[in-house]
BAVEXRO-459907 format. One record per residue: x, y, z of N, C-alpha, C in turn. Coordinates in steps of 0.05 Angstrom, whole numbers, plus 32768, in hexadecimal, padded with zeros to 4 digits. Atoms other than C-alpha are relative to their C-alpha. Example, Ala and Ser with C-alpha at 12.3 -4.5 7.8 and 13.67 -1.06 7.14 Angstrom:
BAVEXRO-459907
80127FE8800080F67FA6809C8012801880007FF07FE87FFF81117FEB808F7FF18016800E
***
This chain:
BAVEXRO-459907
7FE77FF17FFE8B54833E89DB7FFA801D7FF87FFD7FF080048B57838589DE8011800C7FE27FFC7FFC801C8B5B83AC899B800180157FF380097FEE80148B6483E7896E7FFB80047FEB800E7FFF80208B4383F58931800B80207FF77FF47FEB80098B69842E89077FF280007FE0800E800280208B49843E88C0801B80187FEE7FED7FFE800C8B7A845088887FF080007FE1800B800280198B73845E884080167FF37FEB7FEF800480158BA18439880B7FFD80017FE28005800E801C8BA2843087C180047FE57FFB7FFF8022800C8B9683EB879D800080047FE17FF1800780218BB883D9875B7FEA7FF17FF18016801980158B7D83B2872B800E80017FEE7FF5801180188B98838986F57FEE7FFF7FEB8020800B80198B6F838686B380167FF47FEA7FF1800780188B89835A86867FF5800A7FE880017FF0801D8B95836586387FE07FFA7FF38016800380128B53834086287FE580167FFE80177FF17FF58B2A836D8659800A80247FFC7FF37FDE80098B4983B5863E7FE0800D800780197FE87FFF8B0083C886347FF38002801980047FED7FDF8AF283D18684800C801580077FF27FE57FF78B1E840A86887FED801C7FE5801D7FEA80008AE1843486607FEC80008014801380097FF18AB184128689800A800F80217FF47FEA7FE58AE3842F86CB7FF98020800380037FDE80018AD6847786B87FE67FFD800A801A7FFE7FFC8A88846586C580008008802080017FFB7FEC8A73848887097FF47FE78011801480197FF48A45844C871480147FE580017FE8801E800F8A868412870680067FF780198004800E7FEE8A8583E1873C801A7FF180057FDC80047FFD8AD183E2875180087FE180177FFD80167FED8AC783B087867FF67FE67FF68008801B80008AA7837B876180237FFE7FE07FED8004801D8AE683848720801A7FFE801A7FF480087FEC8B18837F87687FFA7FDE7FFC8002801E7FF38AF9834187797FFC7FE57FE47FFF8016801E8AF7831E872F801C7FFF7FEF7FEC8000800E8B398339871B801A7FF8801F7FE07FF87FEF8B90833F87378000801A80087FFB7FE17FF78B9F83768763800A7FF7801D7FF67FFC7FEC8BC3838C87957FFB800F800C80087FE67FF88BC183B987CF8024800C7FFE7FE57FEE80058C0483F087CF80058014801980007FFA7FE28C1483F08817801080217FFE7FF17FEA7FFF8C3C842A88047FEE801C8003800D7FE780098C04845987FB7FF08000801A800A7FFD7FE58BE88447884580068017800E80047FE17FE98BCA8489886D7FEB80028013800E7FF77FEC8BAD849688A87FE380157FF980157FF580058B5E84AE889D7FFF8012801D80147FEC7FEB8B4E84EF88C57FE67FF58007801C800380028B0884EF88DF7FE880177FE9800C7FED80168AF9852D88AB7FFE7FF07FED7FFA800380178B15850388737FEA7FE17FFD8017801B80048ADB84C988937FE880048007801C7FFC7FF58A9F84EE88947FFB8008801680067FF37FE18AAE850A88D87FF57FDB8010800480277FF48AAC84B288E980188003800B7FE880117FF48ADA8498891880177FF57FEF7FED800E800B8B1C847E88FF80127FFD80107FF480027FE38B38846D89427FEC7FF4800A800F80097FF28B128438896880097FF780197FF6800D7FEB8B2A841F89AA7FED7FE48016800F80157FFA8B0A83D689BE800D7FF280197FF580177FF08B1783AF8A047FFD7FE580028006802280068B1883648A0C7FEB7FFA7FFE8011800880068ADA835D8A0E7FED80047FDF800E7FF4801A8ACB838289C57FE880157FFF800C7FE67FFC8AAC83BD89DD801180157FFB7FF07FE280118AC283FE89BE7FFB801B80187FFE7FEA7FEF8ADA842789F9800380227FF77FFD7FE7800F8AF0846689D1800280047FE67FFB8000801F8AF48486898C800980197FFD7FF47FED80028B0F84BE89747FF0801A7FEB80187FEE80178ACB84DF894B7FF88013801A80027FE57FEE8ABF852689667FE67FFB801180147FF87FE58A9B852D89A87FEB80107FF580157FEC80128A76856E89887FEB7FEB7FED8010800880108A568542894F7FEF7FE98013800580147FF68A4D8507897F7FE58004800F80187FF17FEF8A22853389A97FE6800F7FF580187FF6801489FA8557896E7FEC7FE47FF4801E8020801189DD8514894F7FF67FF9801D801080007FF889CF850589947FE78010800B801A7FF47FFF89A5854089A17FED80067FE580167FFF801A8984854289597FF97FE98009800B800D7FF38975850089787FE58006800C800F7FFC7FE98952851489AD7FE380197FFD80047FEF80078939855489867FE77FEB7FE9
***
């Protein structure tokens, strides 16, 4: 089935309970491994804070994909200009 892929940025709510207080020092660490204290703790995501990612705001990456039935990615929405520089540093 034909498909689009749209990329978005939200916030997610983490839960720390009262026993685990002392992860919220350990949060300030640059190195603190948010995705594995997600996937061990409660949390929500906060549909409310759902936004549309530019391609500036993704690395100059696509955030617009356009896929036909077969799951090939007919178009995207990442600048032509850049698209064309990596491929001639490619080639370069």
């Amino acid at each position: 089935m034909a498909h689009i892929y749209v990329k978005h940025t939200i916030w997610q709510k983490i839960y720390i309970h009262p026993d685990d207080e002392k992860k919220l020092e350990y949060a300030q660490s640059p190195d603190f491994d948010w995705g594995r204290l997600a996937d061990n703790g409660e949390f929500e995501w906060d549909y409310d804070t759902v936004e549309f990612m530019t391609t500036e705001e993704n690395d100059d990456q696509a955030t617009v994909e356009v896929y036909d039935s077969k799951g090939d990615c007919v178009w995207t929405n990442e600048d032509r200009r850049i698209k064309r520089k990596e491929k001639i540093d490619k080639i370069i």
